[in-house]
C-alpha positions, 0 to 999 in steps of 0.5 A: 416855255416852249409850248407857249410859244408852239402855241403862240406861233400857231395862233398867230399864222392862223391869223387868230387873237386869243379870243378867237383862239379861246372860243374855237378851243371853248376856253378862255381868253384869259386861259389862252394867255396863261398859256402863251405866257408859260404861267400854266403848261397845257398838257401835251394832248391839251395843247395838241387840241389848241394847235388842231384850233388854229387848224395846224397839226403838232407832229412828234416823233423820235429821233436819235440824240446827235451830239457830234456837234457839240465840241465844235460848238463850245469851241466857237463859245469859247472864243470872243466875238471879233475872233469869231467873225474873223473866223468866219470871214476866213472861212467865206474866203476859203468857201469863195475860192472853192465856189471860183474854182468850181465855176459857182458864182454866189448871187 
């Protein structure tokens, strides 16, 4: 559903309902909300043109996958959340120090 909500973010930071939408796109309403709604998935050149209506520009590009993250990820997943939080706690106090011996105070 990610495009509907591309299009649901772009309709509403130009201030738009989705009759505004409809008549800048010359569409229906009840189009535009099958759309938000994930019922009906626009085309990607369809939701371009959706997106120029609420006069934004959708950018893409590619861009190398990046999994380096991944086991750092799983390893906090597979971890509960009170022991999560006390890692990051204890993180913080470990970040504190460095700021203190660095002369950063955080504000």
């Amino acid at each position: 559903m990610i495009s509907g909500d591309l299009l649901r973010e772009a309709r509403l930071r130009a201030g738009l309902t989705q009759t505004q939408l409809a008549k800048q796109a010359r569409t229906s309403q009840s189009a535009v909300a099958r759309w938000e709604s994930g019922d009906v998935v626009p085309s990607f050149e369809r939701l371009r043109e959706l997106i120029r209506a609420c006069g934004l520009e959708l950018t893409y590009g590619l861009a190398n996958y990046d999994d380096s993250y991944d086991d750092f990820i799983g390893g906090r997943l597979r971890v509960d959340a009170a022991e999560r939080i006390r890692q990051a706690l204890a993180e913080e106090a470990v970040y504190d120090e460095i700021r203190a011996a660095a002369g950063v105070t955080r504000g």
